[in-house]
One Martini backbone bead per residue (centre of mass of N, CA, C, O) as a GRO file, in nm:
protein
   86
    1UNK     BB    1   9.069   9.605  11.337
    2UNK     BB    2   9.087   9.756  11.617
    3UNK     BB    3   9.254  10.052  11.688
    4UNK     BB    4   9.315  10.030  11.965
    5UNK     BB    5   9.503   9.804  11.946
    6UNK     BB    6   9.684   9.960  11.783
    7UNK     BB    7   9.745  10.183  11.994
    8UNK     BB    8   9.841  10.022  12.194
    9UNK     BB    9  10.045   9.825  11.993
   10UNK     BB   10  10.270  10.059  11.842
   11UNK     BB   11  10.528   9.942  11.885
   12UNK     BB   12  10.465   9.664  11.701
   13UNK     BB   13  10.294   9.775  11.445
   14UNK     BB   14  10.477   9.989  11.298
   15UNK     BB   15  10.634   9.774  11.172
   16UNK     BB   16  10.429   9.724  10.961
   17UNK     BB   17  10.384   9.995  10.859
   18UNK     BB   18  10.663  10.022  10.754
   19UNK     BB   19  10.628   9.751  10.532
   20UNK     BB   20  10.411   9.892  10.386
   21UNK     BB   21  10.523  10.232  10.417
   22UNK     BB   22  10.859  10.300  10.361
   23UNK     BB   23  10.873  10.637  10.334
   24UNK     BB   24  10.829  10.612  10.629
   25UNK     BB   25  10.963  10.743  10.900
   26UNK     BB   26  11.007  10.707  11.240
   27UNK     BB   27  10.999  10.940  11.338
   28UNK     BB   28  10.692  10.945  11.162
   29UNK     BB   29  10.575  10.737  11.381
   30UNK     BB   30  10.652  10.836  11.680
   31UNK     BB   31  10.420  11.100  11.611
   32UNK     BB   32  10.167  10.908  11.588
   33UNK     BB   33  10.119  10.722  11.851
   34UNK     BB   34   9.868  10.559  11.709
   35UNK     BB   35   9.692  10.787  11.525
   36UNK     BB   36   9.524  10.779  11.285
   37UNK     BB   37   9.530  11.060  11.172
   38UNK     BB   38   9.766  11.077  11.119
   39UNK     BB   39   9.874  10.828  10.967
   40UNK     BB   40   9.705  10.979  10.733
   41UNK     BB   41   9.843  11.207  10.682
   42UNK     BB   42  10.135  11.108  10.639
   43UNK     BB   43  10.039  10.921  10.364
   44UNK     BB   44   9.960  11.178  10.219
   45UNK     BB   45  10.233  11.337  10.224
   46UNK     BB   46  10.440  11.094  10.126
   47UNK     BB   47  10.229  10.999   9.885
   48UNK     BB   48  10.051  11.227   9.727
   49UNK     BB   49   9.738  11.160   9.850
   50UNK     BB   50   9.452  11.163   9.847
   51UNK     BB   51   9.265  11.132  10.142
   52UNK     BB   52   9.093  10.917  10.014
   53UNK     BB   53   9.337  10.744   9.950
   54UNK     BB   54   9.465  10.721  10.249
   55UNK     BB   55   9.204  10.594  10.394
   56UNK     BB   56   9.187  10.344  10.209
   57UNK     BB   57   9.476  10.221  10.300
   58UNK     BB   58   9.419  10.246  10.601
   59UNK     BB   59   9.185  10.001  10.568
   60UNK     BB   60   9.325   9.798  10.438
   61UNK     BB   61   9.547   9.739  10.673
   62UNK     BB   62   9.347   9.709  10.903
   63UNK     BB   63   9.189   9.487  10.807
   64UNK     BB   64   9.474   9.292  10.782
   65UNK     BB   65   9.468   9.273  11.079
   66UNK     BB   66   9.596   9.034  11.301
   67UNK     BB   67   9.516   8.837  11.584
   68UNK     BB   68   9.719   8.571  11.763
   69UNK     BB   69   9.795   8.504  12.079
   70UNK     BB   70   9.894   8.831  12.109
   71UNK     BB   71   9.981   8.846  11.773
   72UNK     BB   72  10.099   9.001  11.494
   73UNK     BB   73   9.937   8.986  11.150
   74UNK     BB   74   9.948   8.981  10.792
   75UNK     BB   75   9.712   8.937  10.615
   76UNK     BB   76   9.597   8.920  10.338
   77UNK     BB   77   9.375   9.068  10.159
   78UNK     BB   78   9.226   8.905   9.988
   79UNK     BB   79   9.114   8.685  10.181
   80UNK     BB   80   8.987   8.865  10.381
   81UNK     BB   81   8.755   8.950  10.201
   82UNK     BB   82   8.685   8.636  10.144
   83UNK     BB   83   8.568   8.651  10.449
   84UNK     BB   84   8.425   8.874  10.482
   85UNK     BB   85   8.132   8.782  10.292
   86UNK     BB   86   8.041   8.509  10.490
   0.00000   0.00000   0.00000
């Protein structure tokens, strides 16, 4: 999904943010306010992983948002590779 997406309906995605994310606090998702360079910033202090582990995280869940009729859901992030592929 395009991060645009994600930054526009920030207050809906979040939610999601959140459930994937759990050690990361309300007020750190508001600070973060749909901006991607923070939320890897977040992720990478909040799980102490480096950069580039924090950017494949946060890659891997932005390919799995998926839009349908207006609502996100999150697919699988395996079935989602495997339809990447075709």
């Amino acid at each position: 999904m395009n991060w645009n997406y994600i930054e526009t309906n920030w207050d809906e995605l979040k939610v999601k943010v959140k459930l994937y994310w759990e050690k990361i606090s309300d007020q750190q998702l508001d600070a973060v306010a749909g901006k991607r360079d923070r939320l890897c910033r977040v992720i990478q202090r909040v799980y102490d992983l480096s950069p580039q582990q924090a950017e494949e995280q946060l890659t891997e869940w932005q390919e799995s948002q998926v839009l349908i009729d207006g609502h996100f859901y999150t697919a699988n992030p395996a079935i989602y590779k495997s339809f990447k592929q075709l």
